[in-house]
C-alpha positions in Angstrom: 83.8 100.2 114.6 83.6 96.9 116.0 82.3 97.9 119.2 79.2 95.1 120.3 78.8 94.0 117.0 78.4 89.9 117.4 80.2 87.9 114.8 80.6 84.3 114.1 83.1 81.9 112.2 81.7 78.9 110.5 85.1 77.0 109.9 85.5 73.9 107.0 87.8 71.9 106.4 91.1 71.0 107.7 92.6 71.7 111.6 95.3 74.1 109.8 92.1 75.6 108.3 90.5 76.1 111.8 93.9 77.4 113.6 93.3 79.9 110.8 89.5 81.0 112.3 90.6 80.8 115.7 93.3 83.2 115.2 90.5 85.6 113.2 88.2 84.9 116.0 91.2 86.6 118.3 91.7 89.6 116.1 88.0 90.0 115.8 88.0 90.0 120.2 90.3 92.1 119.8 89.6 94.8 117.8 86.0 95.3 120.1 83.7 92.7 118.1 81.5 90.6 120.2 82.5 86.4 119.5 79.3 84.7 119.2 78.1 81.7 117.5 77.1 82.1 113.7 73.0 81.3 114.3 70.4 84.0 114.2 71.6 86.4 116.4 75.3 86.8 114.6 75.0 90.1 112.6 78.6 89.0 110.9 79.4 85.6 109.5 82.7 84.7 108.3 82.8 81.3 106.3 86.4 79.8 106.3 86.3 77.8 103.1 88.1 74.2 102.4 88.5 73.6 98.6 90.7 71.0 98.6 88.5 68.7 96.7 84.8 68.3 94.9 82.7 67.2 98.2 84.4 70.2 99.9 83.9 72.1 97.3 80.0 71.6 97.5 79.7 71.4 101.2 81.0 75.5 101.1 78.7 76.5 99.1 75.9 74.8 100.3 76.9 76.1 104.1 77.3 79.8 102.3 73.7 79.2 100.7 72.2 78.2 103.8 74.0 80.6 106.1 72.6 83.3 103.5 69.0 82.5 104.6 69.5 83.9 108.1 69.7 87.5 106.3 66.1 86.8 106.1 65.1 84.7 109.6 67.8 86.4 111.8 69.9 89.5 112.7 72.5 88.7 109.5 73.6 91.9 107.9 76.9 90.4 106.7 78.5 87.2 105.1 81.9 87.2 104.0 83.7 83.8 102.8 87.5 83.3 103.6 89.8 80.3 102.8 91.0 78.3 100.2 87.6 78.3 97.7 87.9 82.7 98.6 90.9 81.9 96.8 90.6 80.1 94.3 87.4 81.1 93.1 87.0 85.0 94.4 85.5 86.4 91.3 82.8 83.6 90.4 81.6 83.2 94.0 80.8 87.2 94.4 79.2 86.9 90.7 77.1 83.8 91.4 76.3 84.3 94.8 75.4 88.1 95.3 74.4 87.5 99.0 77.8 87.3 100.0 79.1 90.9 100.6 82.8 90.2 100.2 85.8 87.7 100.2 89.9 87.1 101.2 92.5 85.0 100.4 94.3 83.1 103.5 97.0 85.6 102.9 94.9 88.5 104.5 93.6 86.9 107.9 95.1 90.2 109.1 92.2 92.0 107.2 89.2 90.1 108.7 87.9 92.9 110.9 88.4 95.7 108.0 86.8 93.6 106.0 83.6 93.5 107.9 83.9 97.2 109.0 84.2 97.4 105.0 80.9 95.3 104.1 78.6 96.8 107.0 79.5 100.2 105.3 78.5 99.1 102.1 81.2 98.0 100.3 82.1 94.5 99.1 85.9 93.8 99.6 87.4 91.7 97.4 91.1 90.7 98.9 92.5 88.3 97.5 96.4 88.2 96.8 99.1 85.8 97.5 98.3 83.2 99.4 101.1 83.2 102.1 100.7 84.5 105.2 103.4 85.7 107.7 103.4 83.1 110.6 106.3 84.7 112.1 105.0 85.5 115.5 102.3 84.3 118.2 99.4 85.4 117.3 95.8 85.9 119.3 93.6 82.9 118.9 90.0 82.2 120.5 90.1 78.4 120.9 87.4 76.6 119.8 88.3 73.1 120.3 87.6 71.2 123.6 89.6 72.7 126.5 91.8 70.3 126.7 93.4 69.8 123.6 94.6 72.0 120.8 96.5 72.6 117.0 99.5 73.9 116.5 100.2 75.2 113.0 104.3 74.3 112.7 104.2 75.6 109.1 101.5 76.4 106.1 102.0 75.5 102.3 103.6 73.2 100.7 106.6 72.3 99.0 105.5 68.5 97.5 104.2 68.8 93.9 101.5 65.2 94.0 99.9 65.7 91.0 96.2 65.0 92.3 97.1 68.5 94.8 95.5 71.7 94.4 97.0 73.1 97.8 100.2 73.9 96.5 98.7 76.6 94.6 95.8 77.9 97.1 98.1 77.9 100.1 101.6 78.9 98.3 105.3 76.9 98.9 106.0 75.3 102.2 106.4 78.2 105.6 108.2 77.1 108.3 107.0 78.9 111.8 110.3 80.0 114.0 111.2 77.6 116.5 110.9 79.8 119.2 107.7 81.3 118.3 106.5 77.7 118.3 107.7 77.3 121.8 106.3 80.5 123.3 102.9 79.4 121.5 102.9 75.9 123.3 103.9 77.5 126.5 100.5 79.8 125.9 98.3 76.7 125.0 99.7 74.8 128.6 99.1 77.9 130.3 95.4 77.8 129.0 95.0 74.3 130.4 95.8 72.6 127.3 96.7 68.9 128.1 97.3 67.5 124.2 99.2 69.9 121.6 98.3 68.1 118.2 101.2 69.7 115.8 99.5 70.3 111.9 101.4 71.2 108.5 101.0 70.2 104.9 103.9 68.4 105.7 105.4 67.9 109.2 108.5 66.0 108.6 109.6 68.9 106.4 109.5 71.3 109.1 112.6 73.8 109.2 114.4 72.7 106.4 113.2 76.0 104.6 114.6 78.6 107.2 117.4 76.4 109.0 118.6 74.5 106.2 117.5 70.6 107.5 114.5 69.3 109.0 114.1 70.1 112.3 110.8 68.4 113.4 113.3 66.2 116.0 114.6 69.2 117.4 111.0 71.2 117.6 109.7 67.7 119.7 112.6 68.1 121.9 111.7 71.6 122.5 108.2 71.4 122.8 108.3 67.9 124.7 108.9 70.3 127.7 106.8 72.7 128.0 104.5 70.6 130.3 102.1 69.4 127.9 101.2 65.7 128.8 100.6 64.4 125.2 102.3 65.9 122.1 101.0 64.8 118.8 102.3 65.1 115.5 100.2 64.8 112.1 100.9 64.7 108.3 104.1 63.2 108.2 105.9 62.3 104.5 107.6 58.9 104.6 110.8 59.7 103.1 111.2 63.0 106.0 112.1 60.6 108.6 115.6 60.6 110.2 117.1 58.6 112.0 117.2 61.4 114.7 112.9 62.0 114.5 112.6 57.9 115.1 114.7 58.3 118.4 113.2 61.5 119.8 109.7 60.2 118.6 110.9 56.4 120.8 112.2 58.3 123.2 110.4 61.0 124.6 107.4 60.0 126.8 105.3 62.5 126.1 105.1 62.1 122.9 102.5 60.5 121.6 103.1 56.6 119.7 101.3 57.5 116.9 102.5 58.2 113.0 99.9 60.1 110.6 101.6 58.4 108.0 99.5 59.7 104.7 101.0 56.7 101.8 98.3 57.3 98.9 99.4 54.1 97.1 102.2 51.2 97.1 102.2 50.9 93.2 105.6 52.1 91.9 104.2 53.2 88.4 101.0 54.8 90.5 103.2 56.3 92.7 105.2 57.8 90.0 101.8 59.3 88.1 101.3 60.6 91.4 104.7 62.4 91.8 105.1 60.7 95.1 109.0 60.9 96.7 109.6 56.9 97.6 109.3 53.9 96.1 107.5 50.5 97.5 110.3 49.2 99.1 111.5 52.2 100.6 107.6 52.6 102.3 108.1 49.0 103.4 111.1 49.6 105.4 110.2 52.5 106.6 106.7 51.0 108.3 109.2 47.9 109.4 111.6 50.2 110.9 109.0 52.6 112.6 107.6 49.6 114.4 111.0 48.2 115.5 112.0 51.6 116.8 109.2 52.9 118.8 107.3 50.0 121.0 103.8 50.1 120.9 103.5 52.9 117.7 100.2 53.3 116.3 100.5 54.0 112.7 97.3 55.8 110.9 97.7 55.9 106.8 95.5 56.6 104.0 95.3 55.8 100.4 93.5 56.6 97.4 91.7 54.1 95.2 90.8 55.2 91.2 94.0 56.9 90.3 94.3 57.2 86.8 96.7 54.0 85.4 95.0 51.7 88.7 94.3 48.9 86.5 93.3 45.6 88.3 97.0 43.9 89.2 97.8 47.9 90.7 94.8 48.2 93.0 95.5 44.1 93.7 99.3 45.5 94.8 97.6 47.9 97.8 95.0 45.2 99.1 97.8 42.9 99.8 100.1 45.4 101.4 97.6 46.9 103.3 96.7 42.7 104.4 100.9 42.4 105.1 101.1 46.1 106.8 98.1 45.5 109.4 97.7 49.4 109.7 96.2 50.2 113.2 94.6 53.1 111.7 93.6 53.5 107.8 91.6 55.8 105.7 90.3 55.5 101.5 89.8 58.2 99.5 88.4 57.8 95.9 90.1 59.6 93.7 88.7 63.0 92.5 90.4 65.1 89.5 91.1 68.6 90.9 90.7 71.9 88.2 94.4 72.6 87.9 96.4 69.7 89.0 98.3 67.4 86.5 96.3 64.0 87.6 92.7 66.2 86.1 94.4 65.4 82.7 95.6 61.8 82.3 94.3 59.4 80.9 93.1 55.7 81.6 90.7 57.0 84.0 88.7 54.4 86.2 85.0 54.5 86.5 82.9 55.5 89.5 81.6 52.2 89.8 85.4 50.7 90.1 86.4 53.1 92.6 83.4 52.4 94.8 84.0 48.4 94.5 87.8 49.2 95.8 87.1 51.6 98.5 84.9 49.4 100.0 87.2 45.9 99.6 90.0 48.4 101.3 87.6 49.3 104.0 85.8 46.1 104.5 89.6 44.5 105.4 90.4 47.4 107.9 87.7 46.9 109.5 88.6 43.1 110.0 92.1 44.4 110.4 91.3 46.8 113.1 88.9 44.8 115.3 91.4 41.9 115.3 94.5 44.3 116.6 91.5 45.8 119.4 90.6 42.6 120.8 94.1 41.9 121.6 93.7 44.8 124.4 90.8 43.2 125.2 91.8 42.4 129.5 94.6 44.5 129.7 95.4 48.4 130.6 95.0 51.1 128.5 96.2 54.5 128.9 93.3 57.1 128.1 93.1 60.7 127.8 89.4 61.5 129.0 87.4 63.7 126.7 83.9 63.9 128.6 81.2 62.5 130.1 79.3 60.5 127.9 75.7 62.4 127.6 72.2 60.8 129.6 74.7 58.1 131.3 75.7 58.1 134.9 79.4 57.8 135.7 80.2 56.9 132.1 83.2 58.8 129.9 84.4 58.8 126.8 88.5 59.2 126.0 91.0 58.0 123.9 94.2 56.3 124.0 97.7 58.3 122.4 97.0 55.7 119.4 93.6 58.1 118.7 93.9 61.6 117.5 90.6 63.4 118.4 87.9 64.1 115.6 89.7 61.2 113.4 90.2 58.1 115.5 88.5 55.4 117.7 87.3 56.1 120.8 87.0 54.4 124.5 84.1 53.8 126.3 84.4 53.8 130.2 82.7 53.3 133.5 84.6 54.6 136.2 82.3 54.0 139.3 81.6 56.3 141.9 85.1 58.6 141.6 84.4 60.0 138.0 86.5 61.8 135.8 87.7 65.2 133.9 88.3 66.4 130.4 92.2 66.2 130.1 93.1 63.8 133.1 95.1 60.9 131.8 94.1 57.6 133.8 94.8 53.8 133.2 91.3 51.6 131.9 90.8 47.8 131.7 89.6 46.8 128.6 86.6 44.8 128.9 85.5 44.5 125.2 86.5 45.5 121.5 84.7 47.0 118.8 85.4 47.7 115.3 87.0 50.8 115.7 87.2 51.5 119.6 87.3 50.0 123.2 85.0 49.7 126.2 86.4 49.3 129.7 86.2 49.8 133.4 88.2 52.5 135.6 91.4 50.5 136.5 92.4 50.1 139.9 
């Protein structure tokens, strides 16, 4: 049925979101139906959803509006929307929105090309069911990042109950993958030509305990730290999942990369509590102390969120100065925004728009100082850089990253390299010439 027919996947949201598209977009090649991109000429659109919170929220349903239009101005015949808003909002989106001609859950990626064969007949599928998703094996996957770098989905769900957290109950309880599905999966991704395997959960330090009884993250990074991959990666960690054992394998290990995604939310013990965090203050304090002390030249990325219900003045006061004592190489604010069906939607001593707005910019407004005062310390010295690409309309200009940068979130570095050039994916050694806000311009070292 699928024979020629071009389809496209608009993907929102999250990298665990997108491993989930590229893995439809393999089925889909699969099963016969021709990968193209989702303009005018697509005659299938699949829109893999994010509704994690209100902006994402509106950005889905402004793409599935606007995407709708090319049933008019192009070859569209059908438009079906998948992830986490299919989800949690199946029956209102096929009411509200009658020019989408079907929807499924995360649970039925499986489904995607039935699902079209479905709609192009006539029907309107409606598949939406329990959230979880069998992981268990490798599974085809049309990459659509940069060919150099790549996710790697170690587990879906989530176990953590924070009360501002819809995942939970879009994406069901916390999944480990196997280990040596994992394994055979990063051998695939090197094989490709894959330089950087970034490793993406809800929850990374809480990888394995769910199937092998512990967490195994430190064992996974052994594993995976050789299968040839140059730079290994790992994001969303929970500060009370570190061992002792992760630190050493994360110190150790060359090839993995120095940098902690180290998501905090707040340093507040009463906001951290309203939150349903695991940790208190001091606990988070030693841990960032300990991290640095353990693995020499770590770049640690955090983010917080300002507005929490209960953030009175003296609380808010509590996270500027920590975040002024931590020096965070890395940092991102979110305001808070109550989520339909999470506890935090329903307290109150809630904090104005206005308030939030005044904090997240003081937050932002001192990492900025914060992180242009830790850049100009490179400034004259080496850098290790993974190069991305060739910086458009310039001659013999590149842009790359150092292992303190995760791609699509991170700073950036800005190199000539003279007459030799450079490729996506080599890892070369650049002398840093000046410092920016958030990145680093330099010269090809000798």
């Amino acid at each position: 049925m699928g024979i020629g027919i071009r389809v496209g996947i608009i993907s929102l949201g999250c990298s665990k979101n997108l491993v989930d598209s590229e893995i439809m977009l393999g089925l889909l090649s699969g099963a016969g139906y021709t990968v193209t991109p989702p303009d005018a000429e697509a005659e299938a659109v699949i829109i893999n959803t994010c509704g994690f919170i209100a902006p994402a929220k509106e950005e889905a349903i402004e793409t599935i509006l606007k995407t709708a239009r090319l049933k008019e101005e192009g070859s569209l015949k059908v438009l079906l929307v998948a992830g986490c808003l299919a989800q949690r909002y199946a029956g209102d989106l096929m009411a509200e929105i009658p020019e989408i001609d079907g929807v499924f859950g995360p649970g039925e990626i499986e489904s995607v090309a039935s699902c079209i064969e479905s709609a192009l007949a006539g029907g309107r599928p409606h598949l939406v069911g329990s959230p979880e998703y069998d992981y268990g094996r490798v599974m085809p996957r049309v990459l659509t990042t940069p060919q150099h770098w790549a996710y790697l989905k170690i587990a879906d769900g989530c176990g953590n109950r924070c009360s501002y957290c819809a995942i939970p109950g879009i994406r069901g309880g916390y999944r480990s993958r196997p280990m040596e599905v994992l394994e055979a999966e990063a051998a695939d991704l090197v094989g490709r030509g894959i330089k950087e395997i970034i490793l993406v959960a809800q929850d990374s330090t809480a990888y394995g305990f769910d199937i092998y009884g512990r967490p195994m993250l430190s064992e996974l990074l052994r594993r995976l730290s050789g299968k040839g991959a140059p730079w290994v990666r790992v994001m969303y960690c929970y500060p009370t999942g570190f061992t002792s054992d992760l630190i050493k394998v994360m110190g150790e290990k060359e090839n993995i990369c120095r940098y902690i995604d180290l998501p905090l939310q707040h340093i507040n013990d009463r906001i951290l509590k309203s939150m349903n965090r695991r940790g208190q203050s001091d606990e988070v304090r030693r841990l960032v102390y300990s991290l640095r002390e353990h693995i020499p030249g770590l770049t640690l990325r955090t983010t917080f969120i300002v507005g929490f219900p209960g953030e009175d003045e003296a609380r808010f006061e509590d996270l500027y100065r920590f975040v002024e004592e931590a020096r965070f190489e890395r940092m991102g604010v979110f305001k808070f925004s109550p989520e339909e069906g999470t506890a935090a939607a329903n307290m109150e001593d809630t904090v104005s728009d206005e308030v939030k707005e005044y904090r997240y910019d003081r937050l932002m407004t001192l990492q900025k100082e914060i992180s242009r005062s830790n850049n100009l310390l490179k400034v004259n010295t080496a850098v290790k850089v993974m190069v991305d690409g060739k910086k458009p309309g310039v001659s013999n200009f590149y842009i790359g990253r150092t292992e303190g940068d995760a791609p699509e979130i991170d700073g950036s570095v800005l190199f000539s390299s003279g007459p030799r050039g450079a490729f996506p994916g080599e890892i070369i050694s650049v002398r840093v010439t000046r410092a920016f806000d958030y990145g680093l311009r330099g010269v090809l070292a000798p």
